[in-house]
Rosetta silent file (secondary structure, phi, psi, omega in degrees, C-alpha in Angstrom):
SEQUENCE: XXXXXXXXXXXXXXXXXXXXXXXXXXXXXXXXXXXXXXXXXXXXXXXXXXXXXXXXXXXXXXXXXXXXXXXXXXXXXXXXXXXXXXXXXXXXXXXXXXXXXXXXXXXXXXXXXXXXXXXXXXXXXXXXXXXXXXXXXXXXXXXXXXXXXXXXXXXXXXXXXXXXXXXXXXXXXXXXXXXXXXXXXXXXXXXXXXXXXXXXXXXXXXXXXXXXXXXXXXXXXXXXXXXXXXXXXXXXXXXXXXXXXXXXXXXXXXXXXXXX
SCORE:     score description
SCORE:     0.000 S_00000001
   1 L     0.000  138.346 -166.610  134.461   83.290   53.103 S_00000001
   2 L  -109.326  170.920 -156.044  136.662   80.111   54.801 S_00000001
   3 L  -141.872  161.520 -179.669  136.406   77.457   52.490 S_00000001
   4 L  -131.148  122.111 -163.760  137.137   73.549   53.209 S_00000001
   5 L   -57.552  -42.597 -154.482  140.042   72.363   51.490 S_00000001
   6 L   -74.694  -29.577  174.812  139.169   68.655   51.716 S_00000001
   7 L   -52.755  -44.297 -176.576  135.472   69.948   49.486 S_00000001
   8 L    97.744   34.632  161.498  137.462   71.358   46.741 S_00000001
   9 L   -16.471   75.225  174.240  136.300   74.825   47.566 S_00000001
  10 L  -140.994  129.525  173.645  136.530   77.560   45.126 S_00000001
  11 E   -90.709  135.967 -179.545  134.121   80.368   45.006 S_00000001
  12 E   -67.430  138.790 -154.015  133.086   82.048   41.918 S_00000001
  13 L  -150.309   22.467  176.565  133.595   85.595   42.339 S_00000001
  14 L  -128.845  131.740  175.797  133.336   87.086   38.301 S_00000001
  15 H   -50.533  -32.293 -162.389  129.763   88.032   37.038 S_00000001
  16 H   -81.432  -32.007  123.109  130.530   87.661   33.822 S_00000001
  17 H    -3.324  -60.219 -106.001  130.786   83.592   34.463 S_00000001
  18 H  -123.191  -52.076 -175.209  127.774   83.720   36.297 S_00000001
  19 H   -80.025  -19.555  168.651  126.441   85.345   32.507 S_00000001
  20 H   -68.316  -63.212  157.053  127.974   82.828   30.588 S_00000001
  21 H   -12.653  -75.545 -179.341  126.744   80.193   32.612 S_00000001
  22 H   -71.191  -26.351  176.443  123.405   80.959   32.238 S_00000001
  23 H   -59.487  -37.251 -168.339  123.673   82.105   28.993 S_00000001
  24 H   -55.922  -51.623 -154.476  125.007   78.505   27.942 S_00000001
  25 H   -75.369  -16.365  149.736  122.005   76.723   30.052 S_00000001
  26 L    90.659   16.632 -175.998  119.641   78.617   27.955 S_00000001
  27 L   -46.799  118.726  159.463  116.929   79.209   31.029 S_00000001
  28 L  -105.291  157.647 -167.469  113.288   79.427   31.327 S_00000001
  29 L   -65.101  -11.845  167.169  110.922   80.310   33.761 S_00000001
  30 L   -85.843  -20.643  166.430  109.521   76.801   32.808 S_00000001
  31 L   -61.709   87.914  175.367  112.370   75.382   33.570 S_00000001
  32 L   -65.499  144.694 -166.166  113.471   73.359   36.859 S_00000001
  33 E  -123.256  130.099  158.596  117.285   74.084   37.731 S_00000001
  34 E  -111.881  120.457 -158.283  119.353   71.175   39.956 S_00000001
  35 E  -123.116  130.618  179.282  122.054   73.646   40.964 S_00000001
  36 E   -88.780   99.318  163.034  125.553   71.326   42.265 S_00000001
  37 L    67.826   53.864 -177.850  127.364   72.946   45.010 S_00000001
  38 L   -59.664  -48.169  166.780  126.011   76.433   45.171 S_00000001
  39 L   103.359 -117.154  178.906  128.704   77.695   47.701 S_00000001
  40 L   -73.993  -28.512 -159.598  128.551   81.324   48.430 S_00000001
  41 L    95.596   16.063  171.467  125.362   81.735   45.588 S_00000001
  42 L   -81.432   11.453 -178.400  126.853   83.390   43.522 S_00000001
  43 L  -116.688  -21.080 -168.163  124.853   81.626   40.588 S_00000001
  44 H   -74.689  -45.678  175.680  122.147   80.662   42.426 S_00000001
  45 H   -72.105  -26.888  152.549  120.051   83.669   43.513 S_00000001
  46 H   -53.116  -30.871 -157.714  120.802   84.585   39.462 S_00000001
  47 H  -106.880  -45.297  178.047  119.245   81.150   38.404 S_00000001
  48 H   -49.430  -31.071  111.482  116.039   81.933   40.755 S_00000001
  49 H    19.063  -80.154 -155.629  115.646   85.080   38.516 S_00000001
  50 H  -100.559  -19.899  161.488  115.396   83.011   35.548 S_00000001
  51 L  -111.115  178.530  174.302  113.912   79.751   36.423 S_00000001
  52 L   -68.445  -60.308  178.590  110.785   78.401   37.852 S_00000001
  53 L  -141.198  135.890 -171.292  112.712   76.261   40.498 S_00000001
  54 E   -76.725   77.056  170.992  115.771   75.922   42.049 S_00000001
  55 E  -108.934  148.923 -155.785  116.784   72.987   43.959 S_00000001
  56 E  -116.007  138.446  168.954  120.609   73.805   45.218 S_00000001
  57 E  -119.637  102.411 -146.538  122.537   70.325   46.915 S_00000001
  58 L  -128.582  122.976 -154.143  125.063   72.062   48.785 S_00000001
  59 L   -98.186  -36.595  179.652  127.384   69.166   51.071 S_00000001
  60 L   -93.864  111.950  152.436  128.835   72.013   53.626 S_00000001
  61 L   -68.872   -6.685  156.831  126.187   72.639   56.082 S_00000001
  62 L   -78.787  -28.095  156.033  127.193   75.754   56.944 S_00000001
  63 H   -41.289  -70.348 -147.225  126.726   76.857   53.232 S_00000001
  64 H   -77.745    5.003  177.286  123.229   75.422   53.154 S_00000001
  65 H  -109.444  -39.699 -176.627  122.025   77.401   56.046 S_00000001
  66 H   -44.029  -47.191 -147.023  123.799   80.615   54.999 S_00000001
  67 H   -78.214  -24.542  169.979  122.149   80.416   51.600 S_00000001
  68 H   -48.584  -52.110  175.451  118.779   79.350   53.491 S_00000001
  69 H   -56.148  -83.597 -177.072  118.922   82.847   55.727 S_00000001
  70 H   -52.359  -16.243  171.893  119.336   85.011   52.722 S_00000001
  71 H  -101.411  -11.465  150.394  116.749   83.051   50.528 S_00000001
  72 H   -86.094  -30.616 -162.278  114.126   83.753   53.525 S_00000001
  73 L   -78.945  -10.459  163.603  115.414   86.994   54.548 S_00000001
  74 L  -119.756   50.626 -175.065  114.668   87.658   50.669 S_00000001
  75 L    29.161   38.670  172.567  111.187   86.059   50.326 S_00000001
  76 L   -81.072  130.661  168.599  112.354   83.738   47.151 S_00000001
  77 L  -111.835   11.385  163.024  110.061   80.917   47.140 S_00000001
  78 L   -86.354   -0.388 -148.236  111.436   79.368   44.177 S_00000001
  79 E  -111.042  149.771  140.664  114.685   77.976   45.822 S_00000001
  80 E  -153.902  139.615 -166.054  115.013   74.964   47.798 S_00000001
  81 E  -110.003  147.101 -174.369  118.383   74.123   49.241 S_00000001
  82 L  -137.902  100.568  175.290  118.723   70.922   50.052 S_00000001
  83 L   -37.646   99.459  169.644  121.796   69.785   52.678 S_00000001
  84 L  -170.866 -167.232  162.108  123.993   66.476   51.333 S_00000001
  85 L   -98.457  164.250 -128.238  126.460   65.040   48.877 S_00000001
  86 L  -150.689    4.028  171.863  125.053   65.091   45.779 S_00000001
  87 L   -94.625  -60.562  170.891  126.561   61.953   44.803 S_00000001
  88 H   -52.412  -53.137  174.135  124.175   60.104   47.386 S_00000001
  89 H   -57.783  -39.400  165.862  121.016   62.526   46.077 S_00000001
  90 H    -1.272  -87.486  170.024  121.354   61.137   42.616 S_00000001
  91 H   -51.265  -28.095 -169.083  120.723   57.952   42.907 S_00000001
  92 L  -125.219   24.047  178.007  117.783   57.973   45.175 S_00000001
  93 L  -113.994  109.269  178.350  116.185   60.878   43.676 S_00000001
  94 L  -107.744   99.793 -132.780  113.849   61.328   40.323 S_00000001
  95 L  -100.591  -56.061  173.773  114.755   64.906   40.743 S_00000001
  96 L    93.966   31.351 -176.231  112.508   66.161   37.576 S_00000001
  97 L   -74.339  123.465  164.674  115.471   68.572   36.733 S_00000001
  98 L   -85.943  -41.635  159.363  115.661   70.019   32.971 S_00000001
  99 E  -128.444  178.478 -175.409  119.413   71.371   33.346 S_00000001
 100 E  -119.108  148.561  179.496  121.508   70.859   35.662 S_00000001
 101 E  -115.467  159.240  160.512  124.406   73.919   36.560 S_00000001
 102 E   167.845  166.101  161.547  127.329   74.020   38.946 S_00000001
 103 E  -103.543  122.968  165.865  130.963   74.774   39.600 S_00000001
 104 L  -105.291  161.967  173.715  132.453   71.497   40.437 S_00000001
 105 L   -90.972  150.504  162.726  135.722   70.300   42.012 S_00000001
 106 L   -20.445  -70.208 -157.711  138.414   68.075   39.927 S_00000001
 107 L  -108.705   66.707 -152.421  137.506   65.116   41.841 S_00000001
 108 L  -143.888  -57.212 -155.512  133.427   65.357   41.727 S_00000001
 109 H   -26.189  -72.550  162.590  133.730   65.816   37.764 S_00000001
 110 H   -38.377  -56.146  175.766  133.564   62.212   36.366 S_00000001
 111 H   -62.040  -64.086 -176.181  131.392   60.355   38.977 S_00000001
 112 H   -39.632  -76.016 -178.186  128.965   63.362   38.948 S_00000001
 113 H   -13.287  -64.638 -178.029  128.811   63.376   35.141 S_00000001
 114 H   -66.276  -30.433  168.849  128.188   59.382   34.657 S_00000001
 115 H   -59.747  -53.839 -169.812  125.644   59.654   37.451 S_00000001
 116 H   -68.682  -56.008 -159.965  123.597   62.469   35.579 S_00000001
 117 L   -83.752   16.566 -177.367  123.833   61.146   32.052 S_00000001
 118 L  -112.056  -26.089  170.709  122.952   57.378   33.126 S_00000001
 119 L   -39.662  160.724 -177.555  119.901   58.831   35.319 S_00000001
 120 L  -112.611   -9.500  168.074  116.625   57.392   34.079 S_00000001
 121 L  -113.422   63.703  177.630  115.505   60.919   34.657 S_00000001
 122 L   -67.676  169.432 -175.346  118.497   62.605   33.043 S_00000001
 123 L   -84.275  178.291 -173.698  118.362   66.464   32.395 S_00000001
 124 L   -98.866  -48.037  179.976  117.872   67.875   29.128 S_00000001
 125 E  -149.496  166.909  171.823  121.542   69.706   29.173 S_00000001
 126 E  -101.319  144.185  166.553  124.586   70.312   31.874 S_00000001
 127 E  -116.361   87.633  153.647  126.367   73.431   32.636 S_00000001
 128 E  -155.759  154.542 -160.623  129.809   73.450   34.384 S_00000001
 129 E   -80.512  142.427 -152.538  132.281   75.056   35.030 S_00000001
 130 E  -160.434  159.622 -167.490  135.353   72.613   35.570 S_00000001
 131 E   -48.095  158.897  176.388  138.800   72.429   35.542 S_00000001
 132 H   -56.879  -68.528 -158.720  140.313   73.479   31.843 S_00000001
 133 H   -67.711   -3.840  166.994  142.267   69.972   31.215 S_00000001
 134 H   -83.583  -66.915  178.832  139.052   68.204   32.184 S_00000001
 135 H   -43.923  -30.445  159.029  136.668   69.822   29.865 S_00000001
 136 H   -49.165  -64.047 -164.364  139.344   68.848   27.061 S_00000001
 137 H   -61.611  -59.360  161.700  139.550   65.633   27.770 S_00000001
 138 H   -14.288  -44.043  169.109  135.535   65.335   27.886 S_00000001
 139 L   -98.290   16.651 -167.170  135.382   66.961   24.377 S_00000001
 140 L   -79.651  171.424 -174.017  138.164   65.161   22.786 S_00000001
 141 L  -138.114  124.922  163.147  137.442   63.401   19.757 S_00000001
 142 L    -9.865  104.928   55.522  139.354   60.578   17.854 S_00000001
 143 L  -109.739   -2.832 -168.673  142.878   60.350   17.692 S_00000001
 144 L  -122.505   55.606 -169.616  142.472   61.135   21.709 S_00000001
 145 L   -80.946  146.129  126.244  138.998   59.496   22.872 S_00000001
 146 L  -135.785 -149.474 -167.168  138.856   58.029   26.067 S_00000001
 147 L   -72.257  -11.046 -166.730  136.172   56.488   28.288 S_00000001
 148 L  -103.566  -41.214  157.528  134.981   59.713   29.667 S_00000001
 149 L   -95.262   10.727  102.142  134.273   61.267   26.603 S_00000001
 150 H   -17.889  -56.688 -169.647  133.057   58.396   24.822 S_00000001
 151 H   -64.771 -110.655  171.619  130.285   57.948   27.828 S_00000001
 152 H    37.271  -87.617 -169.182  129.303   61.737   27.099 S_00000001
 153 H   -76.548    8.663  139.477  128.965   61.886   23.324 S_00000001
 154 L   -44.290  -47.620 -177.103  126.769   58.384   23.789 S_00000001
 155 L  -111.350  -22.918 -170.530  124.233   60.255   25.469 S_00000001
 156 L  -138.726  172.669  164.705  124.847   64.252   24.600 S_00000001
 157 E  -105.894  130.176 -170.012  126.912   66.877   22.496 S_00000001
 158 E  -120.627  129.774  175.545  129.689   68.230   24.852 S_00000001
 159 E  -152.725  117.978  130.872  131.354   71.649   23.718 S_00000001
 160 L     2.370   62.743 -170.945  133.744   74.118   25.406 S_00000001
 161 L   -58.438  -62.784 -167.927  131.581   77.566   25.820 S_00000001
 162 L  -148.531  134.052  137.398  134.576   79.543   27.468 S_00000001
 163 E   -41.719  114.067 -173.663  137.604   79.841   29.322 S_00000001
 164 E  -124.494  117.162  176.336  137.830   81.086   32.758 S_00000001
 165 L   -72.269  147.504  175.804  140.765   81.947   34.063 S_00000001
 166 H     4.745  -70.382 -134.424  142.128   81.334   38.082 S_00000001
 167 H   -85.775   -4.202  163.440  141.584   84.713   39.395 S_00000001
 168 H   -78.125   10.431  156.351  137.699   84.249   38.934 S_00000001
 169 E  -132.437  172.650 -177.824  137.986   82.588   42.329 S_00000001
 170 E  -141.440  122.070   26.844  138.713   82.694   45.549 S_00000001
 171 L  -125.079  162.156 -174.055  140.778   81.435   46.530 S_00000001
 172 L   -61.649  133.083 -171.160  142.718   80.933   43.507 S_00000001
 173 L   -72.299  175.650  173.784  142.881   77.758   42.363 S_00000001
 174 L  -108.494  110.769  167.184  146.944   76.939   40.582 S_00000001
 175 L   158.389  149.355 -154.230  145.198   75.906   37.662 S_00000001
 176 L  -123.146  163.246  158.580  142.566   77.811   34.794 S_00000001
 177 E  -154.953 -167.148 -160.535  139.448   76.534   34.056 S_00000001
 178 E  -140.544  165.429  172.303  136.670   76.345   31.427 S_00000001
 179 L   -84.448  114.279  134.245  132.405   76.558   30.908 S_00000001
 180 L  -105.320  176.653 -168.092  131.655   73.438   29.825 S_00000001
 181 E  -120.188  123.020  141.926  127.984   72.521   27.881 S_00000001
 182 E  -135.866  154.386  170.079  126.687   69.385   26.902 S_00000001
 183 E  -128.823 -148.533 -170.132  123.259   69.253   25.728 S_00000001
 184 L    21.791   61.269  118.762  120.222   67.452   23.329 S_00000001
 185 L    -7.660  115.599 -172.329  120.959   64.698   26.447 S_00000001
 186 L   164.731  142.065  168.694  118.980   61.674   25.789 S_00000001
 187 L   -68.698   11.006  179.730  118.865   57.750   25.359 S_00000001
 188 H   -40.032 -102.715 -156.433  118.580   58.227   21.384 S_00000001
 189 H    -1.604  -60.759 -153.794  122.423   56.422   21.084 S_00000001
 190 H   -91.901  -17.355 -179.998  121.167   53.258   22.463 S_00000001
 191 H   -70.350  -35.892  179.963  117.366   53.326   21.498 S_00000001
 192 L   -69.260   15.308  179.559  118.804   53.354   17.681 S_00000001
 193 L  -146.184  159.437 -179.352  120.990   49.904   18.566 S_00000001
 194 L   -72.744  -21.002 -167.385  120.561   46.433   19.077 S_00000001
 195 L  -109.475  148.997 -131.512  122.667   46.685   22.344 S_00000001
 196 L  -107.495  158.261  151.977  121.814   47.636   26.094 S_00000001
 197 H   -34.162  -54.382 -173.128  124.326   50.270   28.140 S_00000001
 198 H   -49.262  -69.572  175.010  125.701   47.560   30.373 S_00000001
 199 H   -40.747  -41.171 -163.804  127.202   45.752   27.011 S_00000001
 200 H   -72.304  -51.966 -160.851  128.373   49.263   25.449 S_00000001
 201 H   -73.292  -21.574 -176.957  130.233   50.019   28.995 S_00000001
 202 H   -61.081  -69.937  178.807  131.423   46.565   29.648 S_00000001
 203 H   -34.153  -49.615 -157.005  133.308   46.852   26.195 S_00000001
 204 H   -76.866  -35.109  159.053  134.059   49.754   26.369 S_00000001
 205 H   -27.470  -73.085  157.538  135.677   49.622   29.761 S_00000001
 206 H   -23.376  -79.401 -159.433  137.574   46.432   28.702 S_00000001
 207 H   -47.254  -91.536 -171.778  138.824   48.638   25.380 S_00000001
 208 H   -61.833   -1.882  174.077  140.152   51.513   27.399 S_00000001
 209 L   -66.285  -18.462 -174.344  141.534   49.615   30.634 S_00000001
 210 L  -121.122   60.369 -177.494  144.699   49.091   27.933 S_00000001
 211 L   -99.701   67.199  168.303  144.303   52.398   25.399 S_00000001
 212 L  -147.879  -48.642 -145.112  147.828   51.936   24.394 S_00000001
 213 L   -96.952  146.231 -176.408  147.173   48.400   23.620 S_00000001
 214 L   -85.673  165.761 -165.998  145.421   47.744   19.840 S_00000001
 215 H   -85.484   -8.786  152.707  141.804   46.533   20.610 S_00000001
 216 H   -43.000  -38.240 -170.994  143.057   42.936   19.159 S_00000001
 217 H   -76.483  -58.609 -151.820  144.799   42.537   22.387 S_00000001
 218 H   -58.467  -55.733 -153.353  142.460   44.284   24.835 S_00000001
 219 L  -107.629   14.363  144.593  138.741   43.108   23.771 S_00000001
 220 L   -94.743   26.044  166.929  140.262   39.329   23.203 S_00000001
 221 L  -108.769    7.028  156.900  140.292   39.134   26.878 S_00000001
 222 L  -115.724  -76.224 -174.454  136.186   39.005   26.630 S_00000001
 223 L   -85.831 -169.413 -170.527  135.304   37.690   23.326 S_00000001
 224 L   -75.350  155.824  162.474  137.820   34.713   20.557 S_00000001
 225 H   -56.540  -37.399 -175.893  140.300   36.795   19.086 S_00000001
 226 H   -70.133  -46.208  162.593  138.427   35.861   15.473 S_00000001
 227 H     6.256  -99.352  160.121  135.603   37.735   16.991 S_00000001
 228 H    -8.374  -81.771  177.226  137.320   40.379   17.433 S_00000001
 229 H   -48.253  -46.850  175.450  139.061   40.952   13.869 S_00000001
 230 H   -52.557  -34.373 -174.069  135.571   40.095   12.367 S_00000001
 231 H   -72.429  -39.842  156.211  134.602   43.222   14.350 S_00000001
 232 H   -28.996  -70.001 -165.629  136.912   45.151   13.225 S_00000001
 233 H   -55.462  -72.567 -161.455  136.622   44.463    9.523 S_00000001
 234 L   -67.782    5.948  176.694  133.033   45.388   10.178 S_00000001
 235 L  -104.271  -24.525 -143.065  133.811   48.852   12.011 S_00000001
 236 L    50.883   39.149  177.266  136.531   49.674    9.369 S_00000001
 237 L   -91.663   96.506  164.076  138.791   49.594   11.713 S_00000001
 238 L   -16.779  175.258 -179.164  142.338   48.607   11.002 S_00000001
 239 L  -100.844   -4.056 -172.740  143.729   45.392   13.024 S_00000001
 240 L  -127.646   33.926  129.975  146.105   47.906   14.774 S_00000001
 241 L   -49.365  116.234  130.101  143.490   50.323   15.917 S_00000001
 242 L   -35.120  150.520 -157.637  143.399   51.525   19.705 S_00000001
 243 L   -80.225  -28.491 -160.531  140.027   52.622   21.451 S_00000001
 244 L   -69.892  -17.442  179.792  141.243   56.463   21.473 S_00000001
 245 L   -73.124   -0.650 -164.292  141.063   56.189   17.421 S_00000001
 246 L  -111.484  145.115  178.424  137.584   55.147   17.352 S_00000001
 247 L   -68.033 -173.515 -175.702  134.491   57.384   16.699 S_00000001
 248 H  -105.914    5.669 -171.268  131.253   56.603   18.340 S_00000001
 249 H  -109.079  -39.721  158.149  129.742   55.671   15.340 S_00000001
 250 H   -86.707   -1.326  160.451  132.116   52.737   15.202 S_00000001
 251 H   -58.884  -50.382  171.414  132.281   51.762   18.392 S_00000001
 252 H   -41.280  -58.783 -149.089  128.406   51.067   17.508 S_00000001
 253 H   -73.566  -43.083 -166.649  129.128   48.878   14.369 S_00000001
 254 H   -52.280  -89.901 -172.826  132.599   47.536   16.586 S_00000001
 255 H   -32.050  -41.879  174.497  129.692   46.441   19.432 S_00000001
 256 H   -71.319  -50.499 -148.187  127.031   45.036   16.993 S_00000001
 257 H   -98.504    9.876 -177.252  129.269   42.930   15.507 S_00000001
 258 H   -93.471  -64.480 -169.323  130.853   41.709   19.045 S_00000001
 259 H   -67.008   -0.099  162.976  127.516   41.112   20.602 S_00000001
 260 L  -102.016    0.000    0.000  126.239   39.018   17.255 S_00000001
């Protein structure tokens, strides 16, 4: 299979991945599947198996026809591949997807992510498999937050199903990677607060454009510095707390008490 470097090409080539994967996403035949960068298939003709419908967003057009041939030449009528970037379908799409699966490339990972869980027709849970030092950062937790896993555990629970090493593709990536999950997906975070997304991300943005810098410095370049401290005190937040120390349940009180 020739692969295009510039995609971030690596095909999944161990079943047992393929078994995780699905095992993770938890599939039913009731279930619509938005499958990211199907490739070769190897998860895809597996996810038609197990759900009611497929739709696959596959950016190499040469992919999307192969996988087209072989899903006529094997009468699946559950599938529909649909040629593009998948960054562009997003947005202009109310998809109706319950999870969404994929392998993604390194530099897909974020945008895709913020795209799905910001959707006003977000998925119920995610499946993918992604580089290892990405899925870390995604699940870290306070003393190491950042902005990426912050957005995340706002809208879902993000967890680390497995480790997959290199050699379960081809061609081998230099680098291992992992299954990640997040699921129970959902605007609960923000329906439970006085404050809108825009306000959370604005802050939060601010907060982590410096995450070295205590949040005295950083988030007195939007609100008075007295603000600020007052916000603290009402997070329980030291005066020389940094955004990676803070949990998400005090960024909420640290945001209520900025935005009152």
């Amino acid at each position: 299979m020739i692969t295009k470097k510039l995609l971030g090409q690596h095909f999944l080539k161990c079943r047992w991945v393929t078994h995780q994967i699905l095992r993770a996403a938890d599939i039913s035949k009731n279930d619509t599947v938005l499958e990211v960068g199907p490739g070769a298939g190897a998860l895809t003709f597996a996810l038609t198996a197990a759900a009611g419908r497929v739709i696959a967003v596959e950016k190499d057009e040469r992919l999307a026809e192969e996988l087209k041939t072989r899903a006529g030449r094997t009468g699946i009528k559950n599938l529909e591949i649909i040629t593009g970037d998948i960054l562009n379908f997003l947005p202009q799409t109310k998809f109706g997807a319950h999870k969404v699966l994929g392998n993604i490339p390194y530099y897909l990972t974020s945008r895709l992510l913020r795209l799905l869980i910001s959707h006003p027709d977000k998925p119920e849970r995610i499946v993918f498999t992604i580089q290892k030092e990405v899925a870390r950062r995604i699940t870290a937790r306070p003393p190491r937050m950042n902005l990426l896993a912050l957005s995340v555990r706002a809208f879902g629970k993000p967890e680390i199903v497995k480790a997959v090493p290199a050699s379960c593709f081809s061609p081998k990536p230099k680098i291992d990677s992992a299954i990640i999950k997040i699921s129970d997906i959902s605007n609960r975070y923000f329906e439970t607060t006085s404050f809108d997304q825009d306000f959370f991300f604005k802050v939060a943005a601010t907060a982590f454009a410096g995450k070295r810098k205590m949040l005295t410095t950083t988030l007195s370049k939007m609100f008075p510095k007295n603000k600020v401290v007052h916000a603290l005190d009402h997070a329980h937040l030291p005066l020389t707390a940094r955004p990676e120390q803070c949990s998400l349940d005090q960024w909420r009180a640290l945001i209520t008490a900025l935005q009152g």
